[in-house]
ChimeraX commands (.cxc) that place a marker at each C-alpha (Angstrom):
marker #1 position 28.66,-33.49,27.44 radius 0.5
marker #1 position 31.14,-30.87,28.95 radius 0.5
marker #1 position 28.50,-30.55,32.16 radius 0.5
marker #1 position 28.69,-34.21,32.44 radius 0.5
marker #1 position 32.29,-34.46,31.78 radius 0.5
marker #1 position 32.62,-31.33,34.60 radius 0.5
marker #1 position 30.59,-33.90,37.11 radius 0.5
marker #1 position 33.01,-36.82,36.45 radius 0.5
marker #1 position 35.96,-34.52,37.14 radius 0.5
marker #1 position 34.53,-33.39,40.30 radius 0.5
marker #1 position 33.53,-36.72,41.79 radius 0.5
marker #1 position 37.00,-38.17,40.88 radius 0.5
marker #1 position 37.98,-35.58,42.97 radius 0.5
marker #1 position 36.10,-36.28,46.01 radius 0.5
marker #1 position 37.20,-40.11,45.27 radius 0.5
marker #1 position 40.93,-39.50,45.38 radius 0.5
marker #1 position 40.73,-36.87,48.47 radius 0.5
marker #1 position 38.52,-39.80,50.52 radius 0.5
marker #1 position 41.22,-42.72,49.62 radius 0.5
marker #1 position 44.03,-40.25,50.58 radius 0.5
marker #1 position 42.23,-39.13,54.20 radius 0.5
marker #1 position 41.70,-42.88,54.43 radius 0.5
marker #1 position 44.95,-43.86,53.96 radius 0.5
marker #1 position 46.41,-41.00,55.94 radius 0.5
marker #1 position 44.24,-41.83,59.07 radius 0.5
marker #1 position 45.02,-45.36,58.79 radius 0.5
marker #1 position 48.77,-44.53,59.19 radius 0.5
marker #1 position 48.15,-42.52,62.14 radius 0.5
marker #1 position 47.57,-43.21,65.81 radius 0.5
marker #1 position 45.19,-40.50,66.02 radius 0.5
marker #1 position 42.28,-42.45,67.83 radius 0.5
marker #1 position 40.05,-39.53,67.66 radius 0.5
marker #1 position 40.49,-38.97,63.79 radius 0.5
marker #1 position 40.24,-43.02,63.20 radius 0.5
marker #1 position 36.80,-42.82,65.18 radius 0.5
marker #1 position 34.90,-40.12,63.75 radius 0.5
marker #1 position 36.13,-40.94,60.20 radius 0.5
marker #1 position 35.27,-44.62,60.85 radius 0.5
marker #1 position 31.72,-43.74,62.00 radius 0.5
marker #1 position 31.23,-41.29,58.75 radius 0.5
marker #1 position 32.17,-44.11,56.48 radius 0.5
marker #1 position 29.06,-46.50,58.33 radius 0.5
marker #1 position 26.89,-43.91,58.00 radius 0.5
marker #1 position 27.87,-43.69,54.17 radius 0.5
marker #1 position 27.65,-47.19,53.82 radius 0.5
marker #1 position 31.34,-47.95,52.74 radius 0.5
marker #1 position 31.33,-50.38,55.48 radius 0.5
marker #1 position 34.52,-52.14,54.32 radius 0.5
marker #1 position 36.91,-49.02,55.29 radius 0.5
marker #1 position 34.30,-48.59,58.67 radius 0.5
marker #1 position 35.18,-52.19,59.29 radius 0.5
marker #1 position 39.22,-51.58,58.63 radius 0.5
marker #1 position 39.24,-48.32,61.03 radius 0.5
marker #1 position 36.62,-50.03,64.34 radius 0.5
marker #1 position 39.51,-52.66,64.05 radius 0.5
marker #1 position 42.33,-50.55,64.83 radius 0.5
marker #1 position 40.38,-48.91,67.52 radius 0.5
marker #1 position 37.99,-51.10,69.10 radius 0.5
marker #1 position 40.65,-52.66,71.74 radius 0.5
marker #1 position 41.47,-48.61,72.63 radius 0.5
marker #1 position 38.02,-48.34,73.89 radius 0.5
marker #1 position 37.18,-50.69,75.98 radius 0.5
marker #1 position 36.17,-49.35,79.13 radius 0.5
marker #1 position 35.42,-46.19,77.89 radius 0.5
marker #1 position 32.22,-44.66,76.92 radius 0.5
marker #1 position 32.30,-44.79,73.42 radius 0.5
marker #1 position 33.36,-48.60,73.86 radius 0.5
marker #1 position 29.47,-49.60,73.92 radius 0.5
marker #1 position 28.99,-47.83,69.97 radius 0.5
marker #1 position 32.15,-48.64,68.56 radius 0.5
marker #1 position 31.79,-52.53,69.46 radius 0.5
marker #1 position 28.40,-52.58,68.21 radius 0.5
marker #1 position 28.73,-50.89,64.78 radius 0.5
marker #1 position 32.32,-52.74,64.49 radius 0.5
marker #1 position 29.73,-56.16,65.11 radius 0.5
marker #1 position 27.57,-54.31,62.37 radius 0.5
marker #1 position 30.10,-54.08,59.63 radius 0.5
marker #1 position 30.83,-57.57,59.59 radius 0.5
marker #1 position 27.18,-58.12,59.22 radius 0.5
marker #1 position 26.72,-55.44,56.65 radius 0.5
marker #1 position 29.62,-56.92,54.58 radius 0.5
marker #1 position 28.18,-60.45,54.85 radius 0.5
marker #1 position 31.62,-61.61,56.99 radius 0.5
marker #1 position 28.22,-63.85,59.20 radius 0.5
marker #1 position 31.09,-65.99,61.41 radius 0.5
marker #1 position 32.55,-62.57,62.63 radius 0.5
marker #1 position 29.35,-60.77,62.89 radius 0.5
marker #1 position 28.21,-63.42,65.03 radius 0.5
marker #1 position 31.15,-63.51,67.28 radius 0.5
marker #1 position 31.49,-59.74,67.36 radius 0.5
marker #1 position 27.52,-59.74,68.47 radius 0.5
marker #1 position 27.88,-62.55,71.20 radius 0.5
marker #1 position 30.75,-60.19,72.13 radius 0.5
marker #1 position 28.68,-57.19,72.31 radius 0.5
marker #1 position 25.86,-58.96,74.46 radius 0.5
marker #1 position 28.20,-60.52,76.99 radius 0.5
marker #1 position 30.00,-57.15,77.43 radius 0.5
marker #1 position 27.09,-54.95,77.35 radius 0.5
marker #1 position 23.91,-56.64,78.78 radius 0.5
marker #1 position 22.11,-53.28,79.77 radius 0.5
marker #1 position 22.71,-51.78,76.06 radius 0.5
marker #1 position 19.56,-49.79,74.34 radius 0.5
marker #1 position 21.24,-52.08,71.69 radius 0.5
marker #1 position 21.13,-55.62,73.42 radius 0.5
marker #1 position 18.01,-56.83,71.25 radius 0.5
marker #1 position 19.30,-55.77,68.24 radius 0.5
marker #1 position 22.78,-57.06,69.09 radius 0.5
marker #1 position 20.97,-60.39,69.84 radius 0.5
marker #1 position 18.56,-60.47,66.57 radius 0.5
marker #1 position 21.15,-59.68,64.57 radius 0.5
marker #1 position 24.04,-62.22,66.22 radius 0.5
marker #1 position 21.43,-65.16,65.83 radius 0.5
marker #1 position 20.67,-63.98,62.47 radius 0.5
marker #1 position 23.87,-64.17,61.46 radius 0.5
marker #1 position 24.20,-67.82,62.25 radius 0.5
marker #1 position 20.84,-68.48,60.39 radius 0.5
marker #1 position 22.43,-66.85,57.39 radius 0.5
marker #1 position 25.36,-69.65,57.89 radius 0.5
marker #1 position 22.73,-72.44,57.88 radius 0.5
marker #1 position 23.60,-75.03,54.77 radius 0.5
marker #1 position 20.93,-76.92,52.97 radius 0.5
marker #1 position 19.45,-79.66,54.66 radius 0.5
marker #1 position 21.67,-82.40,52.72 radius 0.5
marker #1 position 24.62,-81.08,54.23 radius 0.5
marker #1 position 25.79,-80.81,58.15 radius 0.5
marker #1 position 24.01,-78.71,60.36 radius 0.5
marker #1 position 26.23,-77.79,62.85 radius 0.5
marker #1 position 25.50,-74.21,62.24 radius 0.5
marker #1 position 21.75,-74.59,61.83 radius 0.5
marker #1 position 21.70,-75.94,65.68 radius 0.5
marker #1 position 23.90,-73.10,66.49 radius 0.5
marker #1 position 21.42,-70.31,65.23 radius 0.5
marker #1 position 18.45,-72.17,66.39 radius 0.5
marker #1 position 19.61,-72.20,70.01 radius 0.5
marker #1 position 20.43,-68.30,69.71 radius 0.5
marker #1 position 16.83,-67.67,67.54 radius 0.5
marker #1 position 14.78,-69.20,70.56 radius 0.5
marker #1 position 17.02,-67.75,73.00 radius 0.5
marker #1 position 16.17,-64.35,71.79 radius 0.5
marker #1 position 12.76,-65.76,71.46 radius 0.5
marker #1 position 12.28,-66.47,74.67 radius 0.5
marker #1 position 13.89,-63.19,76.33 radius 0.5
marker #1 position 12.24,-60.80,73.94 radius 0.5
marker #1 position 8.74,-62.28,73.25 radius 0.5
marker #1 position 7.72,-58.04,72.99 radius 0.5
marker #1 position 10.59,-57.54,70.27 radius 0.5
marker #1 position 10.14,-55.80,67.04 radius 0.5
marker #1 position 12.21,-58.38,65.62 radius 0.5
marker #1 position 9.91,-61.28,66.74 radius 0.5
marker #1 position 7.87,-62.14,63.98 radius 0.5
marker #1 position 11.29,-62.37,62.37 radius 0.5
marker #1 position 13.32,-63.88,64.55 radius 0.5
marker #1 position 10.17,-66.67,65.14 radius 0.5
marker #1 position 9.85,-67.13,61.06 radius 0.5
marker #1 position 13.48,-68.52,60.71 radius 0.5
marker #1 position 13.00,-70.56,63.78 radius 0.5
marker #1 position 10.62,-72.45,61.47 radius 0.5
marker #1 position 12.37,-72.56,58.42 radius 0.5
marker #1 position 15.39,-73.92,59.95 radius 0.5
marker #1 position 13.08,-76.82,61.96 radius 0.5
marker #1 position 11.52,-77.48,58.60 radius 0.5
marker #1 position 15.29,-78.13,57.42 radius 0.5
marker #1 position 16.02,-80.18,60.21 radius 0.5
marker #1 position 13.00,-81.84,60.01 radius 0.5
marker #1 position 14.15,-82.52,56.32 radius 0.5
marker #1 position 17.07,-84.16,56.92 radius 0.5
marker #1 position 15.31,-86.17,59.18 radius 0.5
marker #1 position 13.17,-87.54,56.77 radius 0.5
marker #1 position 15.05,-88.04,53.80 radius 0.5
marker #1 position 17.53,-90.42,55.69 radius 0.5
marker #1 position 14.57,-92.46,56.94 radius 0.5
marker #1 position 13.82,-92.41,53.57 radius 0.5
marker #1 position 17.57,-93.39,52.41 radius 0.5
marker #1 position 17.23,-96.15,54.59 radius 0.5
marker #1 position 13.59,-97.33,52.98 radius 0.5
marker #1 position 15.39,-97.42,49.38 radius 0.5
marker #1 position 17.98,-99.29,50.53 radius 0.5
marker #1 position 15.72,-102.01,52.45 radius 0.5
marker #1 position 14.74,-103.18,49.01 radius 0.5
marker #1 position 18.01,-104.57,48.35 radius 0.5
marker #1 position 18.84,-105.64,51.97 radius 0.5
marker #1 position 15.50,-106.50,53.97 radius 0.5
marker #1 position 16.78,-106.27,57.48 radius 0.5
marker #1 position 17.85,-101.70,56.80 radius 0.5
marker #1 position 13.62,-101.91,56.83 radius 0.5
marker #1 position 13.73,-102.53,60.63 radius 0.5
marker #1 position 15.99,-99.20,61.06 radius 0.5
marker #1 position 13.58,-97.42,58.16 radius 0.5
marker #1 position 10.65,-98.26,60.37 radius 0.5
marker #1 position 12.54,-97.17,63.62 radius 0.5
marker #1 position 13.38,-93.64,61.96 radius 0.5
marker #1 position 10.03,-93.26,60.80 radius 0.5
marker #1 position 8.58,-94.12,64.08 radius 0.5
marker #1 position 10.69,-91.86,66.12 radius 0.5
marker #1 position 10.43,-89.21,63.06 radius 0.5
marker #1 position 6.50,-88.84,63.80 radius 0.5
marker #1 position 6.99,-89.05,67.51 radius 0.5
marker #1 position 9.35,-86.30,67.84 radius 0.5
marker #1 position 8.00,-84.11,65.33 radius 0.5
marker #1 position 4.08,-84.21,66.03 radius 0.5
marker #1 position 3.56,-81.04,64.16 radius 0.5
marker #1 position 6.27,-81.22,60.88 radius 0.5
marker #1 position 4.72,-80.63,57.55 radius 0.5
marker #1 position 6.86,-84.09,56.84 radius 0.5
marker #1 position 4.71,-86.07,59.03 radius 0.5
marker #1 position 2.07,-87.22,56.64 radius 0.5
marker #1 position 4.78,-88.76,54.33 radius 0.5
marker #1 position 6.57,-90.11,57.11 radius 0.5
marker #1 position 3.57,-92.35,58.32 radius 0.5
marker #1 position 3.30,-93.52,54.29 radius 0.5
marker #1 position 6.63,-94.04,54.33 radius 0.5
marker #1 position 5.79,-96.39,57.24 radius 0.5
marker #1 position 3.24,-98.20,55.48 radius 0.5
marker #1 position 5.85,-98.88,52.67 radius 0.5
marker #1 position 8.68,-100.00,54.60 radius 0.5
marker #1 position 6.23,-102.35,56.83 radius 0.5
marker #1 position 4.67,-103.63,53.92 radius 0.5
marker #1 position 8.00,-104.98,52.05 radius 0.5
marker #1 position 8.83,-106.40,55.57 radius 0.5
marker #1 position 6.37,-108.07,56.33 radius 0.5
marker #1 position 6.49,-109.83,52.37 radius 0.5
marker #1 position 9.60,-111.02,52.78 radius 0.5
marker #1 position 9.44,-112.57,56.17 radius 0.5
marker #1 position 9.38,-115.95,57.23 radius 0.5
marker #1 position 6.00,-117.23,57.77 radius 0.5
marker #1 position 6.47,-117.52,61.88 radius 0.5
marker #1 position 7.09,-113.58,61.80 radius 0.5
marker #1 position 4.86,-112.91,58.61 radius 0.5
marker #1 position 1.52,-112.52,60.05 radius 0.5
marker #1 position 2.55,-110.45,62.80 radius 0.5
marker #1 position 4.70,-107.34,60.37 radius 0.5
marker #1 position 1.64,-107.65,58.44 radius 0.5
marker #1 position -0.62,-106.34,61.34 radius 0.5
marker #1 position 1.56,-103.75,61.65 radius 0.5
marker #1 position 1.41,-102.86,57.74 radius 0.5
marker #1 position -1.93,-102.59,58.49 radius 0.5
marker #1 position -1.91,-100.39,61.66 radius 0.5
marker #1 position 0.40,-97.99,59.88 radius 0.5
marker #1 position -2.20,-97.77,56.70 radius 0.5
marker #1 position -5.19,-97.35,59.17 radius 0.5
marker #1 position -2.86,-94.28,61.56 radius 0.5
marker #1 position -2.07,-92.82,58.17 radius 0.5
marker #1 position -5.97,-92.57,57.31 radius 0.5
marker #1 position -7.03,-91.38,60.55 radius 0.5
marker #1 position -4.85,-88.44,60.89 radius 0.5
marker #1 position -4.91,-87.57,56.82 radius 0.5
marker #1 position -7.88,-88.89,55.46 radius 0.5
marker #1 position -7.37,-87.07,52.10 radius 0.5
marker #1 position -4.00,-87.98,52.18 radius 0.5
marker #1 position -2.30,-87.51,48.67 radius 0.5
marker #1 position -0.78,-90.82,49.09 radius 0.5
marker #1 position -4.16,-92.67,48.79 radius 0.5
marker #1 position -3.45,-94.17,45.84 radius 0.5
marker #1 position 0.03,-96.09,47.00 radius 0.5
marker #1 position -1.24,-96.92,50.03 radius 0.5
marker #1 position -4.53,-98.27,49.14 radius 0.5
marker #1 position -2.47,-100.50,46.97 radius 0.5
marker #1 position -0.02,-101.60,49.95 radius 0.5
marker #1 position -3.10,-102.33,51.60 radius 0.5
marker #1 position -4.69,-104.51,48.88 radius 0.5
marker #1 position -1.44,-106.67,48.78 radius 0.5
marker #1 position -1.40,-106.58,52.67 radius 0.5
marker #1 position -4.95,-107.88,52.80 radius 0.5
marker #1 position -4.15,-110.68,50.09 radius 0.5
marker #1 position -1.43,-111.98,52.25 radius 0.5
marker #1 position -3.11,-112.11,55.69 radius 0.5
marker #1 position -6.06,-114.14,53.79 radius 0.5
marker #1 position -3.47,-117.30,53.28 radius 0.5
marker #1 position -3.48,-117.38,57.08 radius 0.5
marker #1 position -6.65,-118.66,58.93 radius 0.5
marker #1 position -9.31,-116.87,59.79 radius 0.5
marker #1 position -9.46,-117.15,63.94 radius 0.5
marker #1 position -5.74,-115.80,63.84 radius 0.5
marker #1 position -7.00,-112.94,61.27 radius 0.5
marker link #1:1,2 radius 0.2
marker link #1:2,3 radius 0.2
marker link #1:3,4 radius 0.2
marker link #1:4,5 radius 0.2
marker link #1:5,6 radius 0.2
marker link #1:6,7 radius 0.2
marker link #1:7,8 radius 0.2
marker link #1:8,9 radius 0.2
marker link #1:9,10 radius 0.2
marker link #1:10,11 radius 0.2
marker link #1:11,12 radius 0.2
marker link #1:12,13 radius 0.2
marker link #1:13,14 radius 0.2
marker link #1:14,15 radius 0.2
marker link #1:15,16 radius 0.2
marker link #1:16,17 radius 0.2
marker link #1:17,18 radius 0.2
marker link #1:18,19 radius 0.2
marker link #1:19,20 radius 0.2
marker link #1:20,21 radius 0.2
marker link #1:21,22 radius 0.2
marker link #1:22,23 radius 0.2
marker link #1:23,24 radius 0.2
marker link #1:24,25 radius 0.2
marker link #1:25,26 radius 0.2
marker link #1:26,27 radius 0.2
marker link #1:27,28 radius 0.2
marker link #1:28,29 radius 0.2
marker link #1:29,30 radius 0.2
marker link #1:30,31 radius 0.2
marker link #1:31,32 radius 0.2
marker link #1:32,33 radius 0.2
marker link #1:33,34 radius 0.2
marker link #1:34,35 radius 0.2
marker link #1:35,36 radius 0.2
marker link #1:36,37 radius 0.2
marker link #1:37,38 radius 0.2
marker link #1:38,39 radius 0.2
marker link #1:39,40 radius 0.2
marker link #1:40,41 radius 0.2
marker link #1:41,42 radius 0.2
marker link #1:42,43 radius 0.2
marker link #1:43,44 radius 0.2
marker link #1:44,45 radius 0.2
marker link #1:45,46 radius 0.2
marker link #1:46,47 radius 0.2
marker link #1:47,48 radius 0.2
marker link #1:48,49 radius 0.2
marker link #1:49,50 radius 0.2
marker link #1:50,51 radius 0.2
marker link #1:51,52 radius 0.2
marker link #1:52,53 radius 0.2
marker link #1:53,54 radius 0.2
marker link #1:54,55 radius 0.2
marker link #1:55,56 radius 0.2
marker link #1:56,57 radius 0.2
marker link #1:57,58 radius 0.2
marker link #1:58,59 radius 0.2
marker link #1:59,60 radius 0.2
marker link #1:60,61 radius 0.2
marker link #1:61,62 radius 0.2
marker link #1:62,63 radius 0.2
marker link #1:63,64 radius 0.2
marker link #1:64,65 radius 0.2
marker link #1:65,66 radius 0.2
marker link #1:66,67 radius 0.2
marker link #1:67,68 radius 0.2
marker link #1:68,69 radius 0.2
marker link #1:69,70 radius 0.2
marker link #1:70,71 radius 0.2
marker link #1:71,72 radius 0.2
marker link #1:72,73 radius 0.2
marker link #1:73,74 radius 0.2
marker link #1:74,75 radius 0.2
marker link #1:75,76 radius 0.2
marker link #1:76,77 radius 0.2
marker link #1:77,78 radius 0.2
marker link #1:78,79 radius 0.2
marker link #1:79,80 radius 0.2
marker link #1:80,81 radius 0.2
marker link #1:81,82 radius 0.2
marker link #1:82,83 radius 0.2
marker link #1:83,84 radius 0.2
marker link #1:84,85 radius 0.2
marker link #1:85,86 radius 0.2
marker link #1:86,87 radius 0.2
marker link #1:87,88 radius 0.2
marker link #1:88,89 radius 0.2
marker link #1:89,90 radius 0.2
marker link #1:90,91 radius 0.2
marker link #1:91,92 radius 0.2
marker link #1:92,93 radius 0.2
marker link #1:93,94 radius 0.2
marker link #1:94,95 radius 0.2
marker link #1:95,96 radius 0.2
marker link #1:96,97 radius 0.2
marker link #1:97,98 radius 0.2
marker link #1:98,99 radius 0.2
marker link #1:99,100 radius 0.2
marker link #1:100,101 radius 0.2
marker link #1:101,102 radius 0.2
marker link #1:102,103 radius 0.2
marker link #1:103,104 radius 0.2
marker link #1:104,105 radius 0.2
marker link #1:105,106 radius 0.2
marker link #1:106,107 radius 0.2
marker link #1:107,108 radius 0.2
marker link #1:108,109 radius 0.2
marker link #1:109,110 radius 0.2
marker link #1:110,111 radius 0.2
marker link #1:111,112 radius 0.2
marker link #1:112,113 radius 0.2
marker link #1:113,114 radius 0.2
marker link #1:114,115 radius 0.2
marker link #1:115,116 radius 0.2
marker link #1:116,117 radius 0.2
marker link #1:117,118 radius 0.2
marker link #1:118,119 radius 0.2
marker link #1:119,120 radius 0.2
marker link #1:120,121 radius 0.2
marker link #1:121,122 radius 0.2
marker link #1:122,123 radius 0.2
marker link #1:123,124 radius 0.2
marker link #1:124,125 radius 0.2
marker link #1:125,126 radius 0.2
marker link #1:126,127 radius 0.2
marker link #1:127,128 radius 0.2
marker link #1:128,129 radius 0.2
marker link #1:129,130 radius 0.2
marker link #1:130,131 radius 0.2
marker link #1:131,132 radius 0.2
marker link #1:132,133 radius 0.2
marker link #1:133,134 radius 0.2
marker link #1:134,135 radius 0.2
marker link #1:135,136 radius 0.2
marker link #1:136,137 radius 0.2
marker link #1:137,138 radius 0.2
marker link #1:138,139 radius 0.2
marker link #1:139,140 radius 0.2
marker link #1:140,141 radius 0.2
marker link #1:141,142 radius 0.2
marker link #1:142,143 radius 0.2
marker link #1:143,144 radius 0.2
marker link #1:144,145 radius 0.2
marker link #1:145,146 radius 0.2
marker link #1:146,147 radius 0.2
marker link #1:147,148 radius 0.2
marker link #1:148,149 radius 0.2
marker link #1:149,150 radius 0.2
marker link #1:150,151 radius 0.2
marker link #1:151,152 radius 0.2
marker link #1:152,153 radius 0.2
marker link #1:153,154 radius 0.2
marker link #1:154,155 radius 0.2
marker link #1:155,156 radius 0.2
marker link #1:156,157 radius 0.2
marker link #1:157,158 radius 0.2
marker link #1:158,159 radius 0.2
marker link #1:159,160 radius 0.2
marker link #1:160,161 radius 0.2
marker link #1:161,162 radius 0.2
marker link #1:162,163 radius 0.2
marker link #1:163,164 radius 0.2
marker link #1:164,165 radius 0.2
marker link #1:165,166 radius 0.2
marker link #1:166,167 radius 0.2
marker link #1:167,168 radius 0.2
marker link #1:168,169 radius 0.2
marker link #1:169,170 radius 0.2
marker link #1:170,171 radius 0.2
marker link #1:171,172 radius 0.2
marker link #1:172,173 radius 0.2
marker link #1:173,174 radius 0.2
marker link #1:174,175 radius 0.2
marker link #1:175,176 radius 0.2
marker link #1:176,177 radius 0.2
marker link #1:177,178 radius 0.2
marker link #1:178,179 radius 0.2
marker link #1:179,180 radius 0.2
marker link #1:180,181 radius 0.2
marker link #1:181,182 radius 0.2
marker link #1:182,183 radius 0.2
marker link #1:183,184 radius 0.2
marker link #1:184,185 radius 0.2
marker link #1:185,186 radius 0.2
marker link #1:186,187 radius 0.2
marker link #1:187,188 radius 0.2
marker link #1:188,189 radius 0.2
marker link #1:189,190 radius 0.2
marker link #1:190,191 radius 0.2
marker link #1:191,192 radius 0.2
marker link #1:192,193 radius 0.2
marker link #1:193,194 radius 0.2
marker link #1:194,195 radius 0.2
marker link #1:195,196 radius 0.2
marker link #1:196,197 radius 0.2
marker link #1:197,198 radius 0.2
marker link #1:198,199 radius 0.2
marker link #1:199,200 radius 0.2
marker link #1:200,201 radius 0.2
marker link #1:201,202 radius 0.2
marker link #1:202,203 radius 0.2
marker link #1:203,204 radius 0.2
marker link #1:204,205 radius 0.2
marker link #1:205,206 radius 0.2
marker link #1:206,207 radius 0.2
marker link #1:207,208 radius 0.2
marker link #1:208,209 radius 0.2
marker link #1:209,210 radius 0.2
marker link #1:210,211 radius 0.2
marker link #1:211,212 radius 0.2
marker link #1:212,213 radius 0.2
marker link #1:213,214 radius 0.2
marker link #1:214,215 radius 0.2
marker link #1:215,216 radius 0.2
marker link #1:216,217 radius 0.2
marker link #1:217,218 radius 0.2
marker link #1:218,219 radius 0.2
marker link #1:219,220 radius 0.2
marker link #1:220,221 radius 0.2
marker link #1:221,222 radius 0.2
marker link #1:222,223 radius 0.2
marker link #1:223,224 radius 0.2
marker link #1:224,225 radius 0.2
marker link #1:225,226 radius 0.2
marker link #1:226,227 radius 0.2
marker link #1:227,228 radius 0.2
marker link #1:228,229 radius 0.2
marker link #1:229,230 radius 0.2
marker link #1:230,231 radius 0.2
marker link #1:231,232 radius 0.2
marker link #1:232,233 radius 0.2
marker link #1:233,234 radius 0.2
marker link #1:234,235 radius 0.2
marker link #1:235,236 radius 0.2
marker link #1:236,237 radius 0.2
marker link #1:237,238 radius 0.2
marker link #1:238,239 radius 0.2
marker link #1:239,240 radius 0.2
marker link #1:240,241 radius 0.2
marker link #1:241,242 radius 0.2
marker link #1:242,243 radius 0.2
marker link #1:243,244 radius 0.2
marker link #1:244,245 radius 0.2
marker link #1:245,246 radius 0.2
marker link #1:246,247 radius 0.2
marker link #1:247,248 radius 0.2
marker link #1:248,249 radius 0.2
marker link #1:249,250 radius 0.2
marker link #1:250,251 radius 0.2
marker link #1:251,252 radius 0.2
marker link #1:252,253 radius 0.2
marker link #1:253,254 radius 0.2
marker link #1:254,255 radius 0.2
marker link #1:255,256 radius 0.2
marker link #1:256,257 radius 0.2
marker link #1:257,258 radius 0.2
marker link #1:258,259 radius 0.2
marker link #1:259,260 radius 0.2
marker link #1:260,261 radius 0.2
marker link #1:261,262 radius 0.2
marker link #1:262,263 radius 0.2
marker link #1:263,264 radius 0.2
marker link #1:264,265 radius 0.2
marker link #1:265,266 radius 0.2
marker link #1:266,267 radius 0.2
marker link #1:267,268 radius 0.2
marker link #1:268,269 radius 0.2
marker link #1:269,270 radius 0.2
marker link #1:270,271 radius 0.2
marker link #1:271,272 radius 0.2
marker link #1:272,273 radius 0.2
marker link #1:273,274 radius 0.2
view
């Protein structure tokens, strides 16, 4: 107990003299002392009092030579301490002011990762998520050799897949509401449609063309019977592209039945016009 007791003692110590340093520093306009004690404190990790110091100094070096590594770890604290709107800006800053940096990738990852880190769930807007996929296939395409590519190219993806979400859960929206007001299923069927065209490879795609099927299917029931015949062709094209491209579709089931009640509604209409 007194050995433990003796180690408590002695690390309050160390506590109180780093606070007073810190403070002392921080009242000074010793440049020097605010830089090297700034840079010890990143390399400890207590990036909040790193962050406080690169602050004060940051605007004293530009120009200089140390201006290049005091920019980029002041960029880095704001990362480190999960500030992601300032680390991004301080990164862009970084890259525009030092283009020929051993840093620049880095800088770059780690400015469009902040944005991704921003990125809301799909329900919500996704002003940031356009943001940090423009910088995440910038950096893409400039450093296809990176060690930060794999990375860099797996958030690509996953923020796609969100937008892609989005996407299809308003086509969706728009589907649930066509129940209650027919003519929505004509927009449903337009956001489907250009759903599927713009995202040929989305993991949403399959349920997009059922979604089709559905919307097309309701339409085409409650149409008059001079447009009937013609929505249900297209019912049935969508049920027939939804086959073709997912045979084993996990939708089978729903659509087979759409397609049953298709069928029993084009067989009221004659058989040349069939």
């Amino acid at each position: 107990m007194r050995i433990s007791f003796f180690y408590i003692i002695i690390a309050g110590f160390f506590v109180f003299t780093s606070c007073s340093e810190y403070q002392k520093v921080l009242k000074e306009d010793d440049v020097k002392a605010k830089y090297e004690l700034a840079e010890k404190f990143y390399k400890e990790g207590d990036y909040k009092r790193a962050q406080r110091l690169f602050e004060q100094i940051a605007p004293r070096y530009v120009g200089k030579p140390q201006g290049e590594r005091v920019m980029f770890f002041f960029a880095d604290t704001y990362y480190k301490n999960q500030d992601f709107y300032l680390s991004g800006y301080q990164f862009e800053r970084f890259v525009k002011s030092y283009p020929k940096s051993d840093k620049i990738q880095e800088a770059s990852f780690l400015g469009a990762k902040s944005y991704y880190m921003l990125s809301p769930k799909y329900s919500l807007d996704q002003t940031d998520t356009d943001k940090a996929l423009s910088k995440l296939q910038t950096f893409i395409n400039t450093y296809p050799e990176s060690e930060y590519f794999a990375e860099a190219n797996a958030m690509a993806k996953e923020l796609t897949s969100k937008k892609e979400k989005k996407q299809i859960e308003i086509a969706k929206q728009f589907n649930k509401l066509g129940e209650f007001n027919f003519p929505i299923l004509v927009s449903a069927m337009t956001a489907l449609d250009n759903f599927v065209s713009d995202n040929p490879g989305s993991i949403y795609r399959e349920e997009a063309l059922y979604y089709k099927i559905e919307a097309a299917t309701n339409l085409a029931m409650n149409s008059t019977d001079n447009r009937k015949k013609e929505r249900l062709e297209e019912a049935q094209d969508s049920y027939n592209t939804l086959l073709r491209y997912f045979p084993e579709t996990k939708f089978k089931k729903r659509a087979d039945n759409l397609q049953e009640r298709i069928q029993k509604e084009l067989n009221r209409f004659p058989e040349e016009s069939k």
